[in-house]
GUKOLDREN-809746 format. One record per residue: residue in three letters; x, y, z of N, C-alpha, C, O in turn. Coordinates in steps of 0.2 Angstrom, whole numbers, plus 5000, padded with zeros to 4 digits. Atoms other than C-alpha are relative to their C-alpha. Layout:
alaXYZXYZXYZXYZ;...
***
This chain:
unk499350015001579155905059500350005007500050015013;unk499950024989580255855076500350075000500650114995;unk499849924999580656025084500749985003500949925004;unk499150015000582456065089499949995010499550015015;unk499950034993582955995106501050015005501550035001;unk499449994996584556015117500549945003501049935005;unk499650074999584855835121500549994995500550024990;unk499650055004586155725115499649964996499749964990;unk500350065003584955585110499450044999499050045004;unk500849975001583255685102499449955000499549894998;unk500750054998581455615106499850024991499550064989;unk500449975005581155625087499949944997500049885001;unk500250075005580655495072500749994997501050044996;unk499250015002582355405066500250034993500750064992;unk500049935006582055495048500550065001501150074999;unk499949924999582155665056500950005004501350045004;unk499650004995583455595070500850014994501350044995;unk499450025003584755535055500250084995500750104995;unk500149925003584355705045500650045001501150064998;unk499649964996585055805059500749975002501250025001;unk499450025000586555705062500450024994501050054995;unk499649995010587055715042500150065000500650074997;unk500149955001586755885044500650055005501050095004;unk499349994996587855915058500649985000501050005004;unk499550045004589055815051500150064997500350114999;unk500049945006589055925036500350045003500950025004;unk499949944997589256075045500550015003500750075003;unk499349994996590756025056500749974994501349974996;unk499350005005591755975040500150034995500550024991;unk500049935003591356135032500750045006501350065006;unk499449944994592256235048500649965001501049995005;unk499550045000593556095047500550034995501050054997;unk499949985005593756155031500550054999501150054997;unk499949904999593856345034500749995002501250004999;unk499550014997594956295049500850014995501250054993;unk499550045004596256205038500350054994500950074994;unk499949955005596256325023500550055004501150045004;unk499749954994596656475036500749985002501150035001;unk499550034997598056385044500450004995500950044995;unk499750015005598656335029500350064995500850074993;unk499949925004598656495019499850075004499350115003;unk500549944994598456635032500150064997500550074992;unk500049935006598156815025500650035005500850015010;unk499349964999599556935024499750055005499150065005;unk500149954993599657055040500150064994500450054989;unk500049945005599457225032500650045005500750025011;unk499549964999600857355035500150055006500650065009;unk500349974994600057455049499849975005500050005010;unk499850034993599857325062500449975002500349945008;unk499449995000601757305061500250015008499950075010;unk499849994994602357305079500550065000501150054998;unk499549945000603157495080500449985004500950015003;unk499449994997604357445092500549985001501050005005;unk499550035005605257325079500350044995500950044992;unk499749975007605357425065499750074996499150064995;unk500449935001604857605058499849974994500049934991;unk500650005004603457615048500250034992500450094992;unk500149975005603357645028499550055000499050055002;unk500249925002603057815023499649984992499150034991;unk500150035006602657735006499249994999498750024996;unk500850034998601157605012499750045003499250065000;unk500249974996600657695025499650094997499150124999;unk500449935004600157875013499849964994499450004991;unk500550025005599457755000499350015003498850024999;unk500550034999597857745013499750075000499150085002;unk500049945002597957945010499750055009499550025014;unk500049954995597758095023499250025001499150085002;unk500749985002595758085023499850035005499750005009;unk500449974996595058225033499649955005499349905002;unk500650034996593858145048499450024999499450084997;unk500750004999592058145048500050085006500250095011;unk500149974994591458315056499650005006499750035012;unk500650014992590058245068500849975003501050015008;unk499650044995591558105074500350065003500250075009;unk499649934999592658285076499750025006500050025012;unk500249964998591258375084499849945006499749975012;unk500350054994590758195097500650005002500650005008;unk499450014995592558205101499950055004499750045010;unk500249944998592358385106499549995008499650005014;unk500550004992590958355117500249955003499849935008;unk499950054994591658225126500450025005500350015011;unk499849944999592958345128499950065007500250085012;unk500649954995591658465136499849965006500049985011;unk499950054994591258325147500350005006500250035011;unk499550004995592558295155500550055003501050055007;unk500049914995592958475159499550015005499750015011;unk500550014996591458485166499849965006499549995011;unk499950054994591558325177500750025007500750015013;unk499550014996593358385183499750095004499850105010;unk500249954995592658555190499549985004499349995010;unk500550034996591258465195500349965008500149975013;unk499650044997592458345206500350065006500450065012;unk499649964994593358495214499550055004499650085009;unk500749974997591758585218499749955005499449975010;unk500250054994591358425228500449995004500250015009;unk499650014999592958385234500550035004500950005008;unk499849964998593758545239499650045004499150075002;unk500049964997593858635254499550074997499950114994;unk500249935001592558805249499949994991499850044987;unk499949985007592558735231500550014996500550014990;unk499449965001594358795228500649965001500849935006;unk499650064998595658695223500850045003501350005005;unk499649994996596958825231499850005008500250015013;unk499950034990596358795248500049955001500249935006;unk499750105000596258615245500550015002500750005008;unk499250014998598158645244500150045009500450015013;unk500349974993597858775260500149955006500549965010;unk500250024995597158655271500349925002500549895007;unk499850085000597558485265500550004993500349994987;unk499649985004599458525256500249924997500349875001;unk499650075004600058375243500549965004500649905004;unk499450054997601558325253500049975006500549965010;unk500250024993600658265267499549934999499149944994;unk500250065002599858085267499150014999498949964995;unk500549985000598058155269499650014993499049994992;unk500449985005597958225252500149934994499849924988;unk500250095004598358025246499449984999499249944994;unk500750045002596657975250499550014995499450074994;unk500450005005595357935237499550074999499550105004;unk499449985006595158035226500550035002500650075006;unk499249965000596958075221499950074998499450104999;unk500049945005597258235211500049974994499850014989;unk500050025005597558115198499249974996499049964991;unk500850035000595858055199499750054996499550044990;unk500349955002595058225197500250024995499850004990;unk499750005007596158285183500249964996500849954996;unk500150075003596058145173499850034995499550084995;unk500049995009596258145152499150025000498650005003;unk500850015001594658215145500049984993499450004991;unk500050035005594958145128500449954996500949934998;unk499850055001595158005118500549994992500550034987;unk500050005007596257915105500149934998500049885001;unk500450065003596157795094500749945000500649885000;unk499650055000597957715095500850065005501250105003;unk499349974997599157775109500549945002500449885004;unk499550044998600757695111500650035004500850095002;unk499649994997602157695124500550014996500749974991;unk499350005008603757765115500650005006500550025011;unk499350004993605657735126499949975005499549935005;unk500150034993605757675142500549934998500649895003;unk499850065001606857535134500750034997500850074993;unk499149975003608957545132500149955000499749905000;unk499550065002610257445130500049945004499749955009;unk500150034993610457285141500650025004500550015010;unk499249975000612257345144499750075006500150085011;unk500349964996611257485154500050025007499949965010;unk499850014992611457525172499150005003498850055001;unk500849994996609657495181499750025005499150025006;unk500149964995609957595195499750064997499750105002;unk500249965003609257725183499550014997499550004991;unk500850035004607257725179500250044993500650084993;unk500049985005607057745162499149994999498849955001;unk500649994999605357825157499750014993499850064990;unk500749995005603957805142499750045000499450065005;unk500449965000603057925134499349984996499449954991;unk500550015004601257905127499850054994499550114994;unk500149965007601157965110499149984994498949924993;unk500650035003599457965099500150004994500450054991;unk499950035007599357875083500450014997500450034991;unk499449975004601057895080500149964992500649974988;unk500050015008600657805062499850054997499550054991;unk500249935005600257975058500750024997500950034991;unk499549995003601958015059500450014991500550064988;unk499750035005602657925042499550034996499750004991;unk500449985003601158005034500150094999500050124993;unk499849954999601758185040500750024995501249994997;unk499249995002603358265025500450045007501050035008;unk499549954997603858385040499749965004499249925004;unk500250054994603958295056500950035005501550015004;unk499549984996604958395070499950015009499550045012;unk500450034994604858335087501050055007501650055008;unk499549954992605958455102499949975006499349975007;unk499950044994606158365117500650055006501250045007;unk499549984992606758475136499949975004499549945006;unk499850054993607658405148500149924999499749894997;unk499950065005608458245145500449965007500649905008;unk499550044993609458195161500449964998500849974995;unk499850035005609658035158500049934996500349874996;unk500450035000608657965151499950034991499650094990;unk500149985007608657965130499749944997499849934991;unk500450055004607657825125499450034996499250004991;unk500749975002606157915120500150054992499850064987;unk499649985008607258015106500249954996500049954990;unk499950055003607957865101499549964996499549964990;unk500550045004606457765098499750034996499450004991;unk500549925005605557925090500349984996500049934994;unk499550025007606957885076500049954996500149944990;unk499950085002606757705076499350014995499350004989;unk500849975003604757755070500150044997499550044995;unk500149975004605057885060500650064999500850115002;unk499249994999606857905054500150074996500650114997;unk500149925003606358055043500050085005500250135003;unk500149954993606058165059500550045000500950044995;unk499549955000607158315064499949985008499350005011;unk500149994993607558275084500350055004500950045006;unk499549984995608058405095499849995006499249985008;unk499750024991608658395114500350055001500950074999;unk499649914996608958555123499949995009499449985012;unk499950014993609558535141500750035002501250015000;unk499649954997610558675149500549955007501149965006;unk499850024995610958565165500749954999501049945003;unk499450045001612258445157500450024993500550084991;unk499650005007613258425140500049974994500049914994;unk500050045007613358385121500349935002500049885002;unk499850064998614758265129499749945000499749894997;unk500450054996613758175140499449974997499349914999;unk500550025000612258175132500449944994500549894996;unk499850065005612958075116500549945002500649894999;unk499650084996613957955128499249985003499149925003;unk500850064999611857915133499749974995499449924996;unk500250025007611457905117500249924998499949874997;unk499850065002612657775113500049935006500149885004;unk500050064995612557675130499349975000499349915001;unk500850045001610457655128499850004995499249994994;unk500550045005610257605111500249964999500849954999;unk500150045000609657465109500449944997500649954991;unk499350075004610957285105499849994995499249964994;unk500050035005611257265089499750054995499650044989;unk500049945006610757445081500550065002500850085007;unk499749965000611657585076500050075003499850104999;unk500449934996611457755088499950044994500350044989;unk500149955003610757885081500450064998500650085003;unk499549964998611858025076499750074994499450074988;unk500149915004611758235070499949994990500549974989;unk500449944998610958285058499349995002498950045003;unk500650025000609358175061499850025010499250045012;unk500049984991609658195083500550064999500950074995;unk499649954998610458345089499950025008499449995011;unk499849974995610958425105500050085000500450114996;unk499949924999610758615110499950025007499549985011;unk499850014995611258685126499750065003500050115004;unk500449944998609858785133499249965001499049924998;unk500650024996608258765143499350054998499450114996;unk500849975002606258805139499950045007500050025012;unk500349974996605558955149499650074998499550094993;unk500649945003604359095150500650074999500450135001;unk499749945000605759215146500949974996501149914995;unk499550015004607459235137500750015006500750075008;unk499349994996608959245147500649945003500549895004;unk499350044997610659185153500050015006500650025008;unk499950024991610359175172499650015002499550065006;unk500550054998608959085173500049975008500549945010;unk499950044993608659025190499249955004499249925010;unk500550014997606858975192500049924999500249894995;unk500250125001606358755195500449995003500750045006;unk499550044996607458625202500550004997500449944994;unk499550015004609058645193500749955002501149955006;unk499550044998610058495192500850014999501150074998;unk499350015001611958435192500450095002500750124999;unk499849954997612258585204500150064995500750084994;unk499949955004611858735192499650045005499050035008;unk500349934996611458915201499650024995499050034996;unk500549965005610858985182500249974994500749964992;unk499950045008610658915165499850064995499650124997;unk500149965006610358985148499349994998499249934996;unk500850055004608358975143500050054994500550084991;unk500349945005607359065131499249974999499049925000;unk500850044999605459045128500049954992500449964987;unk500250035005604758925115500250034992500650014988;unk499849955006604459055101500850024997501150014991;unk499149965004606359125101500349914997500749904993;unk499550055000606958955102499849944992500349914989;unk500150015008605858885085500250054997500750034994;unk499849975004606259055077500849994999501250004994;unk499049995001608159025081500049924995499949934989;unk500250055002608058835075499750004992500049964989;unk500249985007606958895058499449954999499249954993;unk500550034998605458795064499450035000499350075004;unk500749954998603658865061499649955006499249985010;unk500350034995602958705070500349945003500949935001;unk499850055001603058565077499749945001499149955002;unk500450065003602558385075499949975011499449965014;unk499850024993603058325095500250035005500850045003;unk499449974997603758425110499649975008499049975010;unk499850064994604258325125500250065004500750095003;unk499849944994604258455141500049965007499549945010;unk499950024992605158395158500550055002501150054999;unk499549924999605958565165499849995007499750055010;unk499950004992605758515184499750085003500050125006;unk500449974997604258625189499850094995499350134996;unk500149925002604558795177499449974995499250024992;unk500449995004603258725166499450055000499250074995;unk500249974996602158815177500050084997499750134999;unk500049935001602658965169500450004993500650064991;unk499750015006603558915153499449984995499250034992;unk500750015002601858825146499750054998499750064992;unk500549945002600658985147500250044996499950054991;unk499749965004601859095141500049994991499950044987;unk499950025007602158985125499350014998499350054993;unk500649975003600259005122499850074999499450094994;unk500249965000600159155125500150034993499650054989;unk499749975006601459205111499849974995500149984990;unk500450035005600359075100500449964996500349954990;unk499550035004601858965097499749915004499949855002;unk500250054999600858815108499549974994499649914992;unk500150025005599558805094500249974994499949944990;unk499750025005600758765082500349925002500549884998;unk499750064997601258615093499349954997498749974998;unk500550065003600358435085499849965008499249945009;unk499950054995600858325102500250035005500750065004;unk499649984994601258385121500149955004499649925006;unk499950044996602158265132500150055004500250105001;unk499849964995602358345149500149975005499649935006;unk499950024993602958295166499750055004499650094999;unk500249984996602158385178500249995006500449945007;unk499650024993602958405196499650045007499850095009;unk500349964994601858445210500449995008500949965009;unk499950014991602158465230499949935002499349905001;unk500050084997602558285238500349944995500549894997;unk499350045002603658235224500649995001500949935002;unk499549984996605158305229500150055004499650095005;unk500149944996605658445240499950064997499750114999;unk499849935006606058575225499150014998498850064995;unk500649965004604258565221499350035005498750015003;unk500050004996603658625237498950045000498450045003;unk500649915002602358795229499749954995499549984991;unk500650035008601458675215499749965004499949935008;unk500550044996599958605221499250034993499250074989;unk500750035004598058565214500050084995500150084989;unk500049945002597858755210500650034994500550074990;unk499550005006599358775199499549974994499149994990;unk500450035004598758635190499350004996499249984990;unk500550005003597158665187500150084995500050084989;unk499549955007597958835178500150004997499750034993;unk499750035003598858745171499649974991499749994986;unk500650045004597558625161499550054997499350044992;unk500449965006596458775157500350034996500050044990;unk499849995006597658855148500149974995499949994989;unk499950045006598258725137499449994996499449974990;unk500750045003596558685132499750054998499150044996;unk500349975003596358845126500350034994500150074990;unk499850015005597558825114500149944995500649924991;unk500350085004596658655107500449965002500349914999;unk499950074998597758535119499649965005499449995010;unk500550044995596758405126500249935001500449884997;unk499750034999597258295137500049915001499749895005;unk500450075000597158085133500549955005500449895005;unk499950044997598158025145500550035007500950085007;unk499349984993599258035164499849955003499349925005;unk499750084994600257895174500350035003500950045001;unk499649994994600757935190500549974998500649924995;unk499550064999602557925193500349985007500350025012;unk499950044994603057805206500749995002500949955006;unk499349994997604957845207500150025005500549995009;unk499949944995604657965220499849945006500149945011;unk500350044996603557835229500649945004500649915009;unk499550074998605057695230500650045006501050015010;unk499549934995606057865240499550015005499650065008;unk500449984994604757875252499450055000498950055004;unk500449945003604058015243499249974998499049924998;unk500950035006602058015235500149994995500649974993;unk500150025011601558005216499950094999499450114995;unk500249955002601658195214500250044994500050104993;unk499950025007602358185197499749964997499849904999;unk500350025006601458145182500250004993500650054990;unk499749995007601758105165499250004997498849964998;unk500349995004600458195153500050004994500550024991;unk499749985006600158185136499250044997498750024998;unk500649985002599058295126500150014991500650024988;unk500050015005598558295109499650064995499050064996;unk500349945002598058485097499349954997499349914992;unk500750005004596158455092499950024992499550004988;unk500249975009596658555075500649974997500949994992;unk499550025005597958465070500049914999499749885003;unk500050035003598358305061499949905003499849845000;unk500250074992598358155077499450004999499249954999;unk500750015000596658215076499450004994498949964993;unk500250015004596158265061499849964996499249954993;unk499850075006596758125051499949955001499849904997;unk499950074997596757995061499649975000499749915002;unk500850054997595057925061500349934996500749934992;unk499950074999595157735062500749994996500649944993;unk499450025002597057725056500449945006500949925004;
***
């Protein structure tokens, strides 16, 4: 038989030559075929690949595909990958730092000095140690009407088609300056939600003249009882003269109170999302919340982060905070899939010493549930 060949023109017998011809004929007006079909009839997009950033998601379609538990090994591969990359990052500061110790790193070689830019960053070293299967950017987009001398910032949220799958879905969001895009689109995606926005530093006023300036042309803003406004700040304690972080719009003392008082006031046992930008007291608002075991109850943690060489107010926060910081959360199951330098600070002259985290609970429904949605 003539054996197969790579030429154009095969050395074969004209038999075999015309054979192969007819056959590759054949063949290419089968996939013509296909083509053609395809084009002509194309399969329906299922429900779930819906571009979130057009239109929220049926609750409907999306729970027909049901809440199936994950796989314990995939559960248990996530986990150690987990372990891993705990692992790599003390390993990293063990090389990296001054005596092993990332308080004398800050000691020796402090964040707000060009020094501690070079490779590895801090963001290098603490770097996500978990993965997920569908993170997307939520806000960061207003009105066009919008004034642009004012960054507007995105948050990384995981498999928020969990959302619409969730009956209870209550997402708290501190600190809001000004900058509400990130509540708005949470709404746009899952209008069922309950949003609240607690920020001591300005007012209901203000905040719903943002509301209505950044959303988007051609829809309707949001309004009470689906968004709300409450005028009080997250901290490791309860009180009306509050003084600790960088307190904007020239405030001496605000109103906080810690996480727990502030779901108990609310009527909240959990929540589905909580968005924390509190200008450096996370540092001490965070642990606390674990402590009193109301961080466990959290599905989603968005977090800013504000280290030394951001701005001047964060002067005392450096590696050793942070790494703190990171053990604790992760001892009450948040683990973290993502952080993007921000580069505001950088276009002021300043470094990257603000980040945006996001962390996801290992026991709850992002992960649980989620596998391949």
């Amino acid at each position: 038989s003539c054996k197969s060949v790579t030429t154009l023109f095969p050395k074969c017998p004209l038999g075999a030559t015309m054979s192969a011809h007819l056959a590759a004929i054949a063949l290419l007006a089968t996939g013509l075929s296909v083509f053609l079909l395809v084009q002509l009839f194309p399969a329906q997009v299922s429900t779930e690949s819906r571009n979130l950033r057009q239109q929220p998601l049926s609750r409907e379609v999306l729970s027909s595909s049901g809440n199936r538990q994950c796989p314990v090994d995939a559960l248990s591969a996530e986990e150690g990958d987990h372990d891993a990359g705990v692992a790599l990052r003390r390993q990293l500061v063990q090389k990296w730092a001054p005596e092993g110790s990332a308080d004398t790193w800050d000691a020796l070689v402090p964040m707000h000095t060009a020094a501690a830019w070079n490779s590895p960053t801090v963001w290098d070293i603490y770097a996500p140690t978990y993965g997920c299967h569908r993170p997307l950017h939520v806000g960061g987009v207003g009105s066009s009407a919008w004034d642009k001398s004012f960054p507007l910032e995105s948050k990384a949220v995981c498999n928020p088609e969990q959302l619409s799958r969730e009956e209870r879905c209550v997402i708290y969001s501190f600190g809001v300056g000004w900058d509400t895009t990130f509540e708005i689109s949470m709404l746009r995606f899952a209008p069922h939600c309950k949003v609240r926005v607690f920020d001591p530093t300005t007012t209901a006023e203000k905040f719903w003249q943002l509301v209505k300036a950044q959303t988007p042309d051609g829809e309707e803003p949001p309004r009470a009882p689906a968004l709300d406004f409450v005028l009080v700040g997250l901290a490791a304690e309860t009180s009306e003269n509050y003084r600790e972080g960088m307190l904007w719009n020239n405030k001496e003392s605000i109103n906080v109170m810690t996480l727990a008082d502030i779901m108990k006031n609310q009527g909240d046992d959990a929540l589905t999302i909580l968005k924390v930008d509190i200008e450096g007291s996370e540092r001490t608002a965070l642990p606390q919340s674990v402590q009193s075991g109301a961080m466990a109850k959290v599905d989603q943690l968005l977090l800013e982060v504000h280290m030394a060489g951001c701005e001047s107010g964060y002067s005392e926060h450096g590696r050793g905070k942070l790494t703190r910081l990171l053990d604790t959360l992760e001892t009450a199951g948040m683990r973290s899939f993502s952080n993007i330098p921000n580069l505001v600070p950088v276009s002021k002259g300043n470094y990257p010493g603000c980040a945006e985290y996001s962390f996801v609970n290992k026991n709850g429904p992002f992960v649980t549930r989620s596998c391949g949605v």
